[in-house]
C-alpha positions as CSV (number, residue, x, y, z in Angstrom):
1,X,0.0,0.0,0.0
2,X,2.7,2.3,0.6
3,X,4.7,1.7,-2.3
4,X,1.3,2.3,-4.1
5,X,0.9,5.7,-2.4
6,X,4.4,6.7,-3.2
7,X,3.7,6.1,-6.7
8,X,0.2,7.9,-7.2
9,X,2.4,11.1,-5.4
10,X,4.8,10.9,-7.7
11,X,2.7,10.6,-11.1
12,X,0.6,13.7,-9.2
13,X,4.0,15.7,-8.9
14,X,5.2,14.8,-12.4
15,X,2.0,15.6,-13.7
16,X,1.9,19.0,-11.6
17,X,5.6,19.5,-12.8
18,X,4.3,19.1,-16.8
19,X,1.5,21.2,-15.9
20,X,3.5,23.8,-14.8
21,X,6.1,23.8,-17.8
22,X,3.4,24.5,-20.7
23,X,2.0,27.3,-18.6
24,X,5.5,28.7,-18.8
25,X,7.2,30.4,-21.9
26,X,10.0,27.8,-22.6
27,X,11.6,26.3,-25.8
28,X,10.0,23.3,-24.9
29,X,7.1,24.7,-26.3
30,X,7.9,25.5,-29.3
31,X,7.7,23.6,-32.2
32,X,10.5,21.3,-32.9
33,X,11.5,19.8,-36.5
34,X,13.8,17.0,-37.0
35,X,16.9,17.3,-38.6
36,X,16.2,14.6,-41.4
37,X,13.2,12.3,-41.6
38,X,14.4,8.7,-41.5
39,X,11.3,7.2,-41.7
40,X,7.9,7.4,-44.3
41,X,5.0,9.5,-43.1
42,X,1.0,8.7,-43.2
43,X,-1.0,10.2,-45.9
44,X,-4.7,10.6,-44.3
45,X,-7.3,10.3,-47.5
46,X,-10.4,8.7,-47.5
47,X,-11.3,5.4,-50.1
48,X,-14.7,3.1,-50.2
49,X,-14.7,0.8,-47.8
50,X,-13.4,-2.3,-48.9
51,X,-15.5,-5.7,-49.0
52,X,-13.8,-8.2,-50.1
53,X,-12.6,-11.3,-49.7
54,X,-9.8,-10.8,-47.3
55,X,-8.6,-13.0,-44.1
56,X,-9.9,-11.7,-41.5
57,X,-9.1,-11.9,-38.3
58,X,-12.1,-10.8,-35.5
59,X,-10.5,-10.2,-32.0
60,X,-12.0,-9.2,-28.5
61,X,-11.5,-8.5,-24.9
62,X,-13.7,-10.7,-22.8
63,X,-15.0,-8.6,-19.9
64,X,-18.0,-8.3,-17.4
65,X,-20.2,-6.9,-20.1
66,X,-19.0,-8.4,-22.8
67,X,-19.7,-12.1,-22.6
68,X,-18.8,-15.4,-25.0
69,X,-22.7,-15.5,-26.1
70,X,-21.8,-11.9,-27.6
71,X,-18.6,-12.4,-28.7
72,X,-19.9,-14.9,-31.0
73,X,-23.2,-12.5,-32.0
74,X,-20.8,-10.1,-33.2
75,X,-18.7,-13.2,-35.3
76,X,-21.9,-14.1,-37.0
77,X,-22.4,-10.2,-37.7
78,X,-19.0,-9.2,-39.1
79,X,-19.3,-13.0,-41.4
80,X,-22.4,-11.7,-42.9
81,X,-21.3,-7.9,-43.5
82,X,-18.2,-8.9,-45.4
83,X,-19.5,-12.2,-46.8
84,X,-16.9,-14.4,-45.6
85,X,-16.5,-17.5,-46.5
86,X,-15.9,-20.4,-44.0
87,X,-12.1,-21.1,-43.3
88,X,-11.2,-17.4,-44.6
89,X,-11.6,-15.9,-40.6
90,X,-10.2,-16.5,-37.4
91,X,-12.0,-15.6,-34.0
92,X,-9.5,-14.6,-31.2
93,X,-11.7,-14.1,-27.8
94,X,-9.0,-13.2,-24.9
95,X,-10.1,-14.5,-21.5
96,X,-9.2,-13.1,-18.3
97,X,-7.8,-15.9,-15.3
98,X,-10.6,-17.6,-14.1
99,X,-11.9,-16.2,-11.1
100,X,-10.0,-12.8,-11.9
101,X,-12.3,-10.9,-14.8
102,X,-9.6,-8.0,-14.6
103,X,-6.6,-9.8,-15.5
104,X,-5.7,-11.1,-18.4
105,X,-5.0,-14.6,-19.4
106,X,-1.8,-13.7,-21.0
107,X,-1.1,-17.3,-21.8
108,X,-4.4,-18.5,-23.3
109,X,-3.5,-15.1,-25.2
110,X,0.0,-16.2,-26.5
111,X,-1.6,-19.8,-27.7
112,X,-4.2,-18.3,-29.7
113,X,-1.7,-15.4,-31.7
114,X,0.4,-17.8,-32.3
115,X,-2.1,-20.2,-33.9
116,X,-3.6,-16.9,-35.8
117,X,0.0,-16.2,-37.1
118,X,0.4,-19.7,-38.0
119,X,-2.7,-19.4,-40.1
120,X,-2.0,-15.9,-41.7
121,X,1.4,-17.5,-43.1
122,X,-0.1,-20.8,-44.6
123,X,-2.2,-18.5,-46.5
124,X,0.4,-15.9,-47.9
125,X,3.5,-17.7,-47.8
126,X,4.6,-20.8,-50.3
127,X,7.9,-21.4,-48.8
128,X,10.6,-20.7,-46.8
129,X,14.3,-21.1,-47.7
130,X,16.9,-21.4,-45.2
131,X,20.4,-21.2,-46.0
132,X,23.7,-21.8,-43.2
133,X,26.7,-20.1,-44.0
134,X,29.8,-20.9,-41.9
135,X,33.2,-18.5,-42.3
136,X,36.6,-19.0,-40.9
137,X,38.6,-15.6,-40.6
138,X,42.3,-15.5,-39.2
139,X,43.2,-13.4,-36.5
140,X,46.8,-11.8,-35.8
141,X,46.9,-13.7,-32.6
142,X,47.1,-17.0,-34.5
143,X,43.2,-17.9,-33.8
144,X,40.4,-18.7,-35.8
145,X,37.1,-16.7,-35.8
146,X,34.4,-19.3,-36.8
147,X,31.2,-17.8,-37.9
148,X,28.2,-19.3,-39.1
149,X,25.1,-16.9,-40.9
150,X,21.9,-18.2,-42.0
151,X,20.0,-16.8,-44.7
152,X,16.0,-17.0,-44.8
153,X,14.6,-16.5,-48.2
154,X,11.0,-15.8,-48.6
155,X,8.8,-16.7,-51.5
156,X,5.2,-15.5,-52.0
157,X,3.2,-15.3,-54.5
158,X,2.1,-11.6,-54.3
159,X,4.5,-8.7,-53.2
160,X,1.6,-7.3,-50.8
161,X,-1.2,-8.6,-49.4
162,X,-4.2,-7.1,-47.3
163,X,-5.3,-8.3,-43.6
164,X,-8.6,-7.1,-42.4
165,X,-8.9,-7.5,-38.6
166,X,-11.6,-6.6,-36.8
167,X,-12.1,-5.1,-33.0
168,X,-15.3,-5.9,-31.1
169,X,-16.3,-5.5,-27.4
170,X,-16.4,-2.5,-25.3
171,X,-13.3,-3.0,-23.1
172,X,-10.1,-3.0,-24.8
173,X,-6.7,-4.9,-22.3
174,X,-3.3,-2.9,-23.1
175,X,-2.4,-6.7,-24.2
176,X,-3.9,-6.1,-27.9
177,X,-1.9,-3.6,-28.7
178,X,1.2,-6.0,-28.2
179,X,-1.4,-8.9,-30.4
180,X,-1.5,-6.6,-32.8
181,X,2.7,-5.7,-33.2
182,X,2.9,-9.6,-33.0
183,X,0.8,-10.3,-35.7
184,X,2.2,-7.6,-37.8
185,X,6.1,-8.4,-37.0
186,X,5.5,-12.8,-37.5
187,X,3.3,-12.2,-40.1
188,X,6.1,-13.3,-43.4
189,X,5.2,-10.9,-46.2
190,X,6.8,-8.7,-47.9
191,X,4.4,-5.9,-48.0
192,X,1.5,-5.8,-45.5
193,X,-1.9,-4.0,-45.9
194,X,-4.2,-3.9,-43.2
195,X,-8.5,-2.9,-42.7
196,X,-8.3,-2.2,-39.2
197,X,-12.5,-2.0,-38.5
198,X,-13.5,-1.0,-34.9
199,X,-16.8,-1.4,-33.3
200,X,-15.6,2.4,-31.6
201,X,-12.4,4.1,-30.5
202,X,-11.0,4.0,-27.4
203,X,-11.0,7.5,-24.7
204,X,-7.8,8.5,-25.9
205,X,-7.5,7.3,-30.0
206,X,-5.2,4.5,-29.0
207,X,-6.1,2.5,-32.2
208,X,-5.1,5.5,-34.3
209,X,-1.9,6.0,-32.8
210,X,-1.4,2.6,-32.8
211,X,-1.8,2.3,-36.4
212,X,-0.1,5.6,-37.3
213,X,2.5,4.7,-35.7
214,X,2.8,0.8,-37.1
215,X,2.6,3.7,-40.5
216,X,5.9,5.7,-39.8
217,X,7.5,2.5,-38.4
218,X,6.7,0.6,-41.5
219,X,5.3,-2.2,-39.8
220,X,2.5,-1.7,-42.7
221,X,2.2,-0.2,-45.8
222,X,-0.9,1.1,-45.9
223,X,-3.9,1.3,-43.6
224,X,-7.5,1.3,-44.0
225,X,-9.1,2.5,-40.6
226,X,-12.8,2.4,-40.0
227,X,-14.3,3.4,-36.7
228,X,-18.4,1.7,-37.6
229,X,-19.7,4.4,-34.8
230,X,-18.8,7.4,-37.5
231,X,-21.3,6.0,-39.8
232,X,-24.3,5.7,-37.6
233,X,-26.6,8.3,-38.5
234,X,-26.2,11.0,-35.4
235,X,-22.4,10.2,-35.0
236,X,-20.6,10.1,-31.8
237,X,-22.6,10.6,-28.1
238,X,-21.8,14.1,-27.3
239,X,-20.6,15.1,-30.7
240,X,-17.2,13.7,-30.2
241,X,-17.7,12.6,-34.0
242,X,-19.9,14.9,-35.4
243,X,-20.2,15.0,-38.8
244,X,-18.5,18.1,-40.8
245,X,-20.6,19.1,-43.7
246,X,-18.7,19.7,-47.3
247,X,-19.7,23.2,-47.8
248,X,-18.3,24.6,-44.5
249,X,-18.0,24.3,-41.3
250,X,-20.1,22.9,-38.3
251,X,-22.9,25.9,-36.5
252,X,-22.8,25.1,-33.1
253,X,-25.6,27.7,-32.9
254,X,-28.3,25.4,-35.0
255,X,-30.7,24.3,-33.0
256,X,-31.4,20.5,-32.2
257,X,-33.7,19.9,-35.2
258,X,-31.2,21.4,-37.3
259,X,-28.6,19.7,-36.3
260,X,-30.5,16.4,-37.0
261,X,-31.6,17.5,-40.0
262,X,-28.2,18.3,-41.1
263,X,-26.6,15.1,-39.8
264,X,-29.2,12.5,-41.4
265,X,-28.5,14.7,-45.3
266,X,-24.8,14.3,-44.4
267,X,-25.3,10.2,-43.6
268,X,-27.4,9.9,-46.6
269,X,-24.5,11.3,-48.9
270,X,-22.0,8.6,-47.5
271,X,-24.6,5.3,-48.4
272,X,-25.7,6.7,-51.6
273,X,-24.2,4.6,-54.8
């Protein structure tokens, strides 16, 4: 308890310290540009949403209000919106320890991304060459340096493919975020494409940061990301995502009626072919 105490003081003084520093005119406030850009940067655009055949992978948190019964509900759902055939998707529930609903059974976890990874590469990959290499190098003392490299050669049939995963549930562990690196790291292609679809984002964006940053990392090539709650007709509870209109921009002073009226015309344009 007191180590716990001694840690909430300390977050509370850092955060008091951070506080402090952007109320105060410093040059760590300022805008700050890199010297060179080493890596590739996101291009935000906006494309139909894609319904294709893809695998796809359907992964969610099990919690107190989230049960199995739904889990598979939502399954069924996402195999009739897209189509999918059977044997082209993969279900990934992660359980919390029995008799603990808030932690994380990090090993059930493990099992199952593993067997998803496994799947993902018998699907893109042909085959897999390894090659050893050994290498004997004099040194002045009179030794021998013996070294050994081994080569892993890749061959697919496509240079890029395209994952579609899909996030259901309403509670989301810190644990995905480290499913999804794994998937993207183990999964053998050369070029990866991903539909990330969400059934809603969490408080702070973390899937878009994820995702922007598996962008500038170049852990993918290219993503798709669709959050389904910006396409319901009234947008995000408390206007989080309301809806901008083409020919300008939002009047906070319509009234409610307005509002409505101006939403619903705005959903319209996005469903019509």
């Amino acid at each position: 308890m007191e180590e716990m105490l001694k840690e909430l003081m300390s977050s509370k003084l850092e955060e008091s310290a951070s506080a402090k520093a952007r109320k105060t005119p410093n040059a760590a406030n300022q805008a700050q540009y890199p010297e060179e850009f080493n890596n590739t940067v996101p291009v935000i655009t906006s494309t139909p949403l894609v319904k294709i055949q893809l695998t796809t992978i359907v992964i969610a948190t099990q919690s107190q209000g989230y049960s199995q019964e739904l889990f598979n509900a939502d399954v069924i759902e996402t195999v009739r919106f897209f189509n999918l055939e059977e044997g082209n998707y993969q279900a990934i529930l992660l359980r919390p320890v029995t008799g603990h609903p808030e932690i994380l059974d990090s090993v059930d976890a493990v099992r199952k991304l593993k067997q998803v990874v496994n799947k993902m590469n018998r699907s893109t990959v042909k085959e897999v060459k390894t090659t050893l290499y050994s290498e004997s190098t004099p040194l002045s003392s009179g030794d021998i340096r013996h070294g050994r490299l081994v080569k892993e050669e890749i061959i697919t049939t496509f240079d890029a493919y395209t994952l579609r995963i899909v996030s259901v549930g309403v509670a989301t562990a810190s644990f995905i975020f480290k499913a999804l690196q794994y998937m993207m790291n183990h999964w053998s292609v050369p070029k990866k494409n991903v539909q990330f679809v969400t059934n809603g984002e969490t408080k702070d964006d973390k899937f878009m940061d994820f995702w922007v940053s598996a962008c500038v990392n170049e852990l993918v090539q290219q993503v798709q990301f669709v959050n389904l709650q910006c396409y319901l007709p009234f947008g995000y509870h408390g206007g989080k995502g309301i809806k901008l209109l083409k020919t300008g921009q939002w009047n906070s002073t319509n009234t409610t009626n307005e509002a409505q009226i101006c939403l619903q015309e705005n959903f319209e344009d996005t469903i019509s072919p």
